[in-house]
RODO-2510 file (C-alpha; in nm, 4 decimals, decimal comma):
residues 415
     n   res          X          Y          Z
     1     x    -0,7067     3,4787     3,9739
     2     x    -0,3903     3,2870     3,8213
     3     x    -0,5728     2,9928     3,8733
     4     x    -0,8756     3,0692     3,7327
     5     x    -0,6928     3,2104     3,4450
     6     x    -0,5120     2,8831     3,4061
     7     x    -0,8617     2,6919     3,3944
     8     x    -0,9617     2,8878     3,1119
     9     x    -0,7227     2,9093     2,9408
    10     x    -0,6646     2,5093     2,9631
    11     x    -1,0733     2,4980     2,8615
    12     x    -1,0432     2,6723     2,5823
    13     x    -0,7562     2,4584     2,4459
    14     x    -0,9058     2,1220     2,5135
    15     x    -1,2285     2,2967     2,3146
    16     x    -0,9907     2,4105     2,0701
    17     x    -0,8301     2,0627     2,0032
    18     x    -1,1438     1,8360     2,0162
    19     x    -1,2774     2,0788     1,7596
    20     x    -0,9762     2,0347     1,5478
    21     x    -1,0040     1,6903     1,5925
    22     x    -1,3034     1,6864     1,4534
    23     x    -1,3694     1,9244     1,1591
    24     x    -1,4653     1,8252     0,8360
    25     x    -1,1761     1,8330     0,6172
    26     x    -1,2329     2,1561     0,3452
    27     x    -1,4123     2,0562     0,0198
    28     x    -1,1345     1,9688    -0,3154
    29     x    -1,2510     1,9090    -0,6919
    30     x    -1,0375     1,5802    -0,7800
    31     x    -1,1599     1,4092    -1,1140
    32     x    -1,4229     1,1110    -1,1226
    33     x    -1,4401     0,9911    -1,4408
    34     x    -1,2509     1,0932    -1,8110
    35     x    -1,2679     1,0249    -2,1921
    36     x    -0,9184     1,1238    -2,3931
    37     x    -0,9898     1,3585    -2,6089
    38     x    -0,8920     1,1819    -2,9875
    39     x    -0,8232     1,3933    -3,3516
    40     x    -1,1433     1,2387    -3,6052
    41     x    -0,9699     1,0516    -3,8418
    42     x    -1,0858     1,0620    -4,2379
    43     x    -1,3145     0,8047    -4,4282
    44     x    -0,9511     0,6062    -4,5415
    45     x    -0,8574     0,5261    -4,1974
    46     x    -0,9398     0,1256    -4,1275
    47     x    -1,2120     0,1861    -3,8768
    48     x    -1,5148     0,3913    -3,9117
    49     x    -1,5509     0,6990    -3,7264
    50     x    -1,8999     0,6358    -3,5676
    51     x    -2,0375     0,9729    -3,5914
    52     x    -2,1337     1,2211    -3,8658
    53     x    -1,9330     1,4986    -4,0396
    54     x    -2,0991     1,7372    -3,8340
    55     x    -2,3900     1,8536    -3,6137
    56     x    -2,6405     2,1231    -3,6699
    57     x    -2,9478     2,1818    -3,4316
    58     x    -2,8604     1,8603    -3,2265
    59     x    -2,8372     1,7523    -2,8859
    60     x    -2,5634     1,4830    -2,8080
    61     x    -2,6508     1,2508    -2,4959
    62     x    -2,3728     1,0345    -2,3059
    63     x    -2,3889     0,8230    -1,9504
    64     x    -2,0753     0,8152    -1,7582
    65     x    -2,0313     0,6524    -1,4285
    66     x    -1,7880     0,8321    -1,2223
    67     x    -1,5533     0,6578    -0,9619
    68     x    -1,6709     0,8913    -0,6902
    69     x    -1,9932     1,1265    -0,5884
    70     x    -1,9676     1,4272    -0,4433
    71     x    -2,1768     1,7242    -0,3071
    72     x    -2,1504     1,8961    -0,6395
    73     x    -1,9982     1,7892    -0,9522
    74     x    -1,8450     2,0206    -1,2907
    75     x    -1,8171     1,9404    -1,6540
    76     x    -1,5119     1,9563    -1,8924
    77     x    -1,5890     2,0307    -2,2742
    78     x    -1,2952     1,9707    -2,5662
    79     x    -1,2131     2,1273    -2,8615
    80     x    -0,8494     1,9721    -2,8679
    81     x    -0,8212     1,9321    -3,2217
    82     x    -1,0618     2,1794    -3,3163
    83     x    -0,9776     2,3718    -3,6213
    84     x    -1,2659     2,6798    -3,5283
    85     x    -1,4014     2,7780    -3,2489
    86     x    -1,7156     2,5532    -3,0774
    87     x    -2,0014     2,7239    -2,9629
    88     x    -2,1943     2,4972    -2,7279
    89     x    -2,5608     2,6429    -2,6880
    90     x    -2,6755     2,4486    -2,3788
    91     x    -2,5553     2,1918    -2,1433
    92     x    -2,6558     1,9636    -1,9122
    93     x    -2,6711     1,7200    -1,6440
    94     x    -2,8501     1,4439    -1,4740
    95     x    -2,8402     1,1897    -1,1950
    96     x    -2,8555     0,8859    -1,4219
    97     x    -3,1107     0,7729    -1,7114
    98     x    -3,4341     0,9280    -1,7139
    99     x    -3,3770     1,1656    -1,4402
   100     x    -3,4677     1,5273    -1,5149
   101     x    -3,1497     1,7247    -1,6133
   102     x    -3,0447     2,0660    -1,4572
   103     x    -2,9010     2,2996    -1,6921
   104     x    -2,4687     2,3556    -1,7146
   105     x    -2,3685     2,7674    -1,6791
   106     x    -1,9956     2,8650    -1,8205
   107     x    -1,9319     3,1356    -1,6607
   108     x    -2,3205     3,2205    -1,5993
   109     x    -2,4489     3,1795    -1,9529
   110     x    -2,5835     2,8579    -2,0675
   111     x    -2,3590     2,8806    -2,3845
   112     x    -1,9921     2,9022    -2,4183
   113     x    -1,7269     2,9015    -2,7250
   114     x    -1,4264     2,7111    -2,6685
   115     x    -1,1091     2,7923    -2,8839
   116     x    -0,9105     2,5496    -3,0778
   117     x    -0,7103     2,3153    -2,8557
   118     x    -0,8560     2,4693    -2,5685
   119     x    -1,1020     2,3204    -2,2987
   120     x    -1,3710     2,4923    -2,0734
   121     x    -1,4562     2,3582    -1,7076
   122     x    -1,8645     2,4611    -1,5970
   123     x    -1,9919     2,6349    -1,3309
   124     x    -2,0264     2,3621    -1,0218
   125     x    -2,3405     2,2050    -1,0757
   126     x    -2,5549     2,1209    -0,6904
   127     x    -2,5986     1,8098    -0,8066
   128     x    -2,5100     1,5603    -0,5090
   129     x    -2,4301     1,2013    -0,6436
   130     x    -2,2825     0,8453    -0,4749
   131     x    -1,9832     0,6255    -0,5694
   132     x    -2,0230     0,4465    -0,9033
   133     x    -2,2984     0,6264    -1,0313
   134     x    -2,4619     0,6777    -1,3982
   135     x    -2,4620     1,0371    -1,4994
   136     x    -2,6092     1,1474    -1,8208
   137     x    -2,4305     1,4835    -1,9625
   138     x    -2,5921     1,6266    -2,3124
   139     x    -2,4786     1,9269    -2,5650
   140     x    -2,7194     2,1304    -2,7639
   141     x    -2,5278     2,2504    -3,0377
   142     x    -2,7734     2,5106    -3,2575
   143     x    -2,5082     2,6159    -3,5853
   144     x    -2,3409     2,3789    -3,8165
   145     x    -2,0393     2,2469    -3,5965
   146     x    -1,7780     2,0187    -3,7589
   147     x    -1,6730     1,7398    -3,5578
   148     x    -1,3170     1,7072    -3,5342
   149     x    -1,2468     1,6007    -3,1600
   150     x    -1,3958     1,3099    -3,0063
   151     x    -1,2994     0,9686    -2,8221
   152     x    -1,3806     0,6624    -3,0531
   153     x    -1,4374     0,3754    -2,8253
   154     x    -1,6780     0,4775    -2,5030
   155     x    -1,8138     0,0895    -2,4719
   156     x    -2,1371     0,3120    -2,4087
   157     x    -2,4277     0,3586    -2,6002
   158     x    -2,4696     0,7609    -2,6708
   159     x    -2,7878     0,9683    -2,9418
   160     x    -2,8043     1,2486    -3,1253
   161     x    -3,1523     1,3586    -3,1871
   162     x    -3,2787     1,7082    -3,3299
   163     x    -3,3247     2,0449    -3,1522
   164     x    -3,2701     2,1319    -2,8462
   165     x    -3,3763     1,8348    -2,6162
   166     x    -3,1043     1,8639    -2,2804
   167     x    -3,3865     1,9432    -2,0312
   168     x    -3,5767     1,6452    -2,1807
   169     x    -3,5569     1,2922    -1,9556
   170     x    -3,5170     1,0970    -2,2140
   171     x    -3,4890     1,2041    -2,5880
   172     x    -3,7206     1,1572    -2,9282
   173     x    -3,6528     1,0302    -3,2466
   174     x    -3,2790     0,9697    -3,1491
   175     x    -2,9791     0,7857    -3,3592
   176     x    -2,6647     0,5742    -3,1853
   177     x    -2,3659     0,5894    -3,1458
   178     x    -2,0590     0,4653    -2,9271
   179     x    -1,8364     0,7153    -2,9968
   180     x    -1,7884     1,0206    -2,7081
   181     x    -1,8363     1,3972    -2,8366
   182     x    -1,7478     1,7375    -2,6394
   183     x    -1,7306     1,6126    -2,2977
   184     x    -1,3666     1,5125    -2,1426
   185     x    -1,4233     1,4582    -1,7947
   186     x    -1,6383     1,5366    -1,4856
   187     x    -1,4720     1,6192    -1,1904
   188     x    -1,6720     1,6282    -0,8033
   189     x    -1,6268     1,8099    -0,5226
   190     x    -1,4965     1,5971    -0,2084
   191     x    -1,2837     1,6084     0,1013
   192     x    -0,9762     1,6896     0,1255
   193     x    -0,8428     1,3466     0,1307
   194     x    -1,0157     1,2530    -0,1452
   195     x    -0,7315     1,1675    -0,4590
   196     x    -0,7457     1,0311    -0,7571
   197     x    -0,5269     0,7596    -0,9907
   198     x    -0,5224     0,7771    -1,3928
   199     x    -0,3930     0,5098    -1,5864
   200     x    -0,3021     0,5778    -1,9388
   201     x    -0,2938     0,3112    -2,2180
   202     x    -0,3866     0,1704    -2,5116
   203     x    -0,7235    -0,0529    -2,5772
   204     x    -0,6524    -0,2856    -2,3157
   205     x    -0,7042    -0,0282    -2,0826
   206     x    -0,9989     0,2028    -2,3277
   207     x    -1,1926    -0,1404    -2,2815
   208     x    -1,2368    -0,2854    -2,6644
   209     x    -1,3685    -0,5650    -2,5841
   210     x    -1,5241    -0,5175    -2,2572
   211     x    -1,9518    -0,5924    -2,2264
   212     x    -2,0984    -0,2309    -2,4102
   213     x    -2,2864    -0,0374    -2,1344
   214     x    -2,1858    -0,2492    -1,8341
   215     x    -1,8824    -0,0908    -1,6924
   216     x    -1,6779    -0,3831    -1,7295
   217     x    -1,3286    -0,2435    -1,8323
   218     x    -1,0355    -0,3218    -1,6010
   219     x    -1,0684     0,0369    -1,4324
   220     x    -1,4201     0,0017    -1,3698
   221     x    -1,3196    -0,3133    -1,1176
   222     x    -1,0249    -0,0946    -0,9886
   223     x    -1,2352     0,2211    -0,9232
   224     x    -1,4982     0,0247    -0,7794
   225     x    -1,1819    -0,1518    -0,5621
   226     x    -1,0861     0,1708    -0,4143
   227     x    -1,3732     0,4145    -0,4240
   228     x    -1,4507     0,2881    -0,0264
   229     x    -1,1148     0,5078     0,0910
   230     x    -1,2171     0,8279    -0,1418
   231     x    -1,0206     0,7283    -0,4381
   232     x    -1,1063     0,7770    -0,8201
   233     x    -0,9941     0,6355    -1,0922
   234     x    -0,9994     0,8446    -1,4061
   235     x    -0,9368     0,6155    -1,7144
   236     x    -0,6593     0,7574    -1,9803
   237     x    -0,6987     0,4592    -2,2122
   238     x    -0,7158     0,5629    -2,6408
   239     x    -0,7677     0,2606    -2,8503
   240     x    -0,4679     0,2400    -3,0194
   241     x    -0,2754     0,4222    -2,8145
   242     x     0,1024     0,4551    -2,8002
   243     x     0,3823     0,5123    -2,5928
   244     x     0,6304     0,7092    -2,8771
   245     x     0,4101     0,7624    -3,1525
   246     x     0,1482     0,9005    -3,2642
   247     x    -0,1481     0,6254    -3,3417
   248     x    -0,5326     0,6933    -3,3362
   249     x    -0,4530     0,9820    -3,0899
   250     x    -0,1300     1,1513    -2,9590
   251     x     0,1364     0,9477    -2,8027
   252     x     0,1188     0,8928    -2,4370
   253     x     0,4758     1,1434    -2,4605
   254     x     0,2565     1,4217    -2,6365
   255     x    -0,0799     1,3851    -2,4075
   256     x     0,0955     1,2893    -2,0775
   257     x     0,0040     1,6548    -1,9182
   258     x    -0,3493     1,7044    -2,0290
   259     x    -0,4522     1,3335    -1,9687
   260     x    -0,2703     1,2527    -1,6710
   261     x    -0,1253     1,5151    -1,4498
   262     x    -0,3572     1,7681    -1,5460
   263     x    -0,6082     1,5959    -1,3507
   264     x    -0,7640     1,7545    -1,0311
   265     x    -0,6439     1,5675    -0,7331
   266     x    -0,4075     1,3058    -0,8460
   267     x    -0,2170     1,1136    -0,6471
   268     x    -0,0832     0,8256    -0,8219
   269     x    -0,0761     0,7128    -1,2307
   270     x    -0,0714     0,3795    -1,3850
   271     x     0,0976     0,3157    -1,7126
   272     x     0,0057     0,0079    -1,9684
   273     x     0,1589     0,0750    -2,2998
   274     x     0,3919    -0,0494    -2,5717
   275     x     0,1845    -0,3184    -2,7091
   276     x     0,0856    -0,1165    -3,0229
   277     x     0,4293     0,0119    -3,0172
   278     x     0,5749    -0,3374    -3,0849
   279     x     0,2744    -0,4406    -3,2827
   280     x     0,1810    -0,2101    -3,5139
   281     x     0,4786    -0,1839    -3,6900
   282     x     0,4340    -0,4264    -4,0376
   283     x     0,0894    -0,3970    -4,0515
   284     x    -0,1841    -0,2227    -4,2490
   285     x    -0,1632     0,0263    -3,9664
   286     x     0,1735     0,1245    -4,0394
   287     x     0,3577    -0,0935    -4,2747
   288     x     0,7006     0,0593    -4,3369
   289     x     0,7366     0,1831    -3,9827
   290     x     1,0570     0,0913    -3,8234
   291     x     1,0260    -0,1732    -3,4950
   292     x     1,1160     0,0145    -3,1907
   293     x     1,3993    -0,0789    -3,0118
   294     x     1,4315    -0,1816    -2,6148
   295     x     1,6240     0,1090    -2,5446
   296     x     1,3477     0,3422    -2,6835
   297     x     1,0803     0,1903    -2,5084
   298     x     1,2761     0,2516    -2,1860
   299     x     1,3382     0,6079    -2,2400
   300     x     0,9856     0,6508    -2,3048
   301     x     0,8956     0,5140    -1,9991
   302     x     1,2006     0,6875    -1,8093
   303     x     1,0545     1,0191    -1,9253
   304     x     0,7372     0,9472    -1,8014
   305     x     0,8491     0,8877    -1,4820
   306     x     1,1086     1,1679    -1,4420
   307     x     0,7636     1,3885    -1,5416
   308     x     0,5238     1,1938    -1,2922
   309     x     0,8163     1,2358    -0,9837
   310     x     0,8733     1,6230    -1,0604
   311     x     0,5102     1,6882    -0,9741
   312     x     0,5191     1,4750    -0,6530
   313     x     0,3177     1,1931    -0,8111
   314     x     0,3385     0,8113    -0,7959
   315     x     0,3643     0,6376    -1,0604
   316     x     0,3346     0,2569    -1,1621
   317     x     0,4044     0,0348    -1,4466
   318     x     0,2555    -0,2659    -1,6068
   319     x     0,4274    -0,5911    -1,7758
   320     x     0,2566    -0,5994    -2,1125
   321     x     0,0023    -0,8922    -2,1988
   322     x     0,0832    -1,1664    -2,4443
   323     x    -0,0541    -1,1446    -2,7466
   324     x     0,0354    -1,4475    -3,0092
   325     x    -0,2459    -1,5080    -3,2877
   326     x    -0,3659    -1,1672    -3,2554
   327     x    -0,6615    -1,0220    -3,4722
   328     x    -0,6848    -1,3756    -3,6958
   329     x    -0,9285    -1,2877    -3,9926
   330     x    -0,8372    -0,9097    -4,0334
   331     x    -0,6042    -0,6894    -4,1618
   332     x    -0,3940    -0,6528    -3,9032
   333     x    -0,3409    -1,0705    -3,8814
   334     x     0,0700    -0,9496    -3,9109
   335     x     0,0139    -0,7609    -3,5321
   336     x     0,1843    -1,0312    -3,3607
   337     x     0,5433    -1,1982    -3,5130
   338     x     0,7746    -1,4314    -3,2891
   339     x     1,0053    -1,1540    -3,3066
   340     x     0,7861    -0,8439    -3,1626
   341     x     0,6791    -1,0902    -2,8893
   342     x     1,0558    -1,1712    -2,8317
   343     x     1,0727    -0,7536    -2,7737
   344     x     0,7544    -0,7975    -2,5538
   345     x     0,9385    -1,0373    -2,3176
   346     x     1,2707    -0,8541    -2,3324
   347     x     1,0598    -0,5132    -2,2270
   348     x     0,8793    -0,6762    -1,9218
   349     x     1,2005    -0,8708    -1,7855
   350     x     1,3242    -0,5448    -1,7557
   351     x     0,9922    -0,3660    -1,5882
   352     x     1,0550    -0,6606    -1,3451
   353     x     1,4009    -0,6062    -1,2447
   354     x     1,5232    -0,2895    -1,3189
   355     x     1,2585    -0,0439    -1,3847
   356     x     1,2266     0,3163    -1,3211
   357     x     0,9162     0,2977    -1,1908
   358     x     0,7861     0,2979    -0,8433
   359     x     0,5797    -0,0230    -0,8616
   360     x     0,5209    -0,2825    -1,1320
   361     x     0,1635    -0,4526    -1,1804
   362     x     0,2722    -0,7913    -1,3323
   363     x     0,0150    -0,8175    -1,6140
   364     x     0,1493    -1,0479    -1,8531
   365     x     0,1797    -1,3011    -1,5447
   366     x    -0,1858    -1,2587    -1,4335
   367     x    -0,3430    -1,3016    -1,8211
   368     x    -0,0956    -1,6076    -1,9586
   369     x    -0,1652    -1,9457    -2,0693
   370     x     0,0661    -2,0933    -1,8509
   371     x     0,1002    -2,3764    -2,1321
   372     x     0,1850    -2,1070    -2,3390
   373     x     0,3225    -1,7770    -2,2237
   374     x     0,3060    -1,6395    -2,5689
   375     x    -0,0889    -1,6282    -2,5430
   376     x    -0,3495    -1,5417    -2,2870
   377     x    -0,5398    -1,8049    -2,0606
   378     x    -0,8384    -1,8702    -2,2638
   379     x    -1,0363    -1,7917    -1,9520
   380     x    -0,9478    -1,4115    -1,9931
   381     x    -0,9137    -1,3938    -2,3955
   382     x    -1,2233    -1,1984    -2,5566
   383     x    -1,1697    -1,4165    -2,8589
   384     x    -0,9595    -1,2054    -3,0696
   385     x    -0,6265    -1,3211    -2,8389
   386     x    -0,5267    -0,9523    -2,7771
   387     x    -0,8080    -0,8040    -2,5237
   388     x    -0,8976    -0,9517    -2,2419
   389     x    -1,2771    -0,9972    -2,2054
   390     x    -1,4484    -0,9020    -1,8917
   391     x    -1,3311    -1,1741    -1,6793
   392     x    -0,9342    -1,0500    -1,7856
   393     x    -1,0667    -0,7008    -1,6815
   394     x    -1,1651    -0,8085    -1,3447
   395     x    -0,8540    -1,0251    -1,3397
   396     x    -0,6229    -0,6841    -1,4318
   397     x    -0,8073    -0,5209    -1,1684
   398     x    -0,7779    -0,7709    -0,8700
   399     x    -0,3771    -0,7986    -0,9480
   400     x    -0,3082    -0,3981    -0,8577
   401     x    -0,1410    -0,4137    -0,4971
   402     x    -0,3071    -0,1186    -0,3085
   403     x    -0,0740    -0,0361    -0,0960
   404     x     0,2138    -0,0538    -0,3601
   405     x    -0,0690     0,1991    -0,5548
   406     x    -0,1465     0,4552    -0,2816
   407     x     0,0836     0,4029     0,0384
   408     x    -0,0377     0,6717     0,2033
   409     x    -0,3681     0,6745     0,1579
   410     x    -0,6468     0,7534     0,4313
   411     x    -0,8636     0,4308     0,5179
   412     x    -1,1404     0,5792     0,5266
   413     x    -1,1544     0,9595     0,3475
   414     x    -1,5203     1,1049     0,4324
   415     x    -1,7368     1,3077     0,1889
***
């Protein structure tokens, strides 16, 4: 009887163990794709807003791509700078262009009112999507609704057209925009092992310049680098953007916790800023504004990093781009001085040797001239010698060492 006992008991182990080997890792939400959320500036600012005053009996209709599909998939909605409540009517979702949408439910109800400042998460929609995939998210909006929160640059074409149209495929009598309203970010549900990275900048990173509705900023390439292993990259970018002050949205200081390690599943964060820091001062954007100095800059970047390593995350930095003859014909033609690129250089010799961080991407050495170090290589300049065009993006992308990004991560993390 002992040794039968001992045969079972060994049989049941092995069963035990090969099952453990072999179960699918518990579902996670981790987030797939996000759009900062940005104040709406008034009619003085230098750049149009893109969108009206406000909304009444309209449906708003965006296409994201996320980095990664899952077996479901749930919607974020803003009112960060909100002054009133906003009372979304209906919501909802669909597998790409022209595909029927399925309705959002907050909470059960098709309509929710988020407070000022505050965001709302959906239900989890059963909507089962890949890697790098188009998803079209629309708000019905029935009341008069001011808009005061939105993201300025999406490099994606988005409508507004009248009533309530988000169970339509495609929608009537609609107007353009680029500009991002209400939604935030879309997370999905995934294994376990699935993480994501966010990378926080300025316009470099938003995508200015990068080819409108072809995915072609710099995190587009990385996300699509890194998707394979069950990574996302969730895109933190604000045109005009900051690292210590306030610009066309909060400084990266200020937004650092909602934008970055609020984020479902993160693993890792990448950090390209200071180049509106140095070169905004002097210019229409703000022309008695004091030059930052070296040592702020650092502390800036030390906080960051003290903020990243408290909540167990990894965090990377990136040499800043050259940027001589900046923005020729416009206002801002003062953006670049021998003097704010002399800071430039001073920051990134330091991000090189003696940085808090726990990687640096060398940026500034990817996009030269190597002629002249002071501008980029014509090969990645989108013509206005500040952005890179969609060559630079692919460029920015191929340059981020993966293992120096995500040392730990699984080869292969299943769905």
């Amino acid at each position: 009887m002992h040794a039968l006992t001992r045969l079972v008991a060994t049989t049941l182990l092995a069963s035990s163990t090969a099952a453990a080997a072999t179960a699918v890792p518990s579902p996670a939400w981790v987030a797939s794709w996000q759009a900062s959320p940005q104040p709406v500036w008034n009619a003085r600012f230098l750049f149009p807003t893109l969108i009206p005053d406000q909304l009444a009996a309209q449906t708003f209709r965006q296409t994201v791509r996320l980095s990664l599909g899952g077996r479901q998939l749930r919607v974020r909605l803003s009112n960060a700078y909100g002054q009133q409540p906003l009372r979304i009517d209906a919501a909802s979702a669909a597998a790409g262009p022209g595909r029927t949408p399925l309705a959002l439910a907050f909470d059960g109800r098709a309509d929710v009112v988020i407070g000022p400042g505050e965001e709302r998460v959906s239900d989890p929609l059963a909507l089962a999507t890949r890697d790098l995939q188009a998803v079209q998210v629309s708000v019905y909006v029935a009341g008069r609704t001011p808009l005061q929160t939105f993201h300025w640059d999406g490099r994606q074409t988005a409508a507004f057209a009248a009533g309530d149209q988000t169970l339509a495929p495609a929608l009537t009598d609609a107007a353009t925009t680029t500009a991002r309203l209400f939604v935030s970010g879309m997370d999905v549900e995934r294994a376990a092992c699935a993480r994501s990275v966010a990378v926080i900048g300025d316009s470099i990173t938003d995508g200015a310049t990068a080819s409108l509705d072809r995915d072609q900023r710099w995190t587009d390439h990385l996300a699509a680098r890194v998707a394979p292993q069950g990574v996302a990259v969730v895109n933190a970018g604000i045109s005009g953007g900051r690292l210590l002050r306030d610009g066309m949205g909060e400084a990266a200081l200020s937004r650092f916790q909602r934008d970055v390690l609020d984020q479902p599943g993160l693993a890792s964060v990448i950090v390209l800023l200071g180049t509106n820091d140095i070169g905004w001062p002097g210019t229409a954007f703000a022309r008695t504004e004091p030059a930052p100095s070296l040592a702020q800059l650092q502390a800036g970047y030390r906080s960051l990093v003290a903020r990243a390593h408290a909540r167990g995350v990894r965090i990377l930095g990136a040499t800043l781009p050259p940027f001589a003859g900046a923005l020729p014909g416009t206002p801002l033609e003062d953006y670049y001085q021998p003097d704010k690129d002399a800071l430039r250089r001073q920051l990134n010799a330091w991000l090189r040797s003696d940085s808090p961080f726990d990687a640096v991407i060398d940026l500034d050495a990817v996009l030269r001239d190597p002629a002249d170090p002071a501008r980029l290589a014509a090969a990645f300049d989108s013509g206005d010698h500040l952005h890179p065009g969609d060559a630079g993006n692919h460029a920015m992308a191929a340059a981020v060492d993966l293992q120096a990004l995500l040392p730990d991560a699984v080869p292969v993390c299943a769905r």
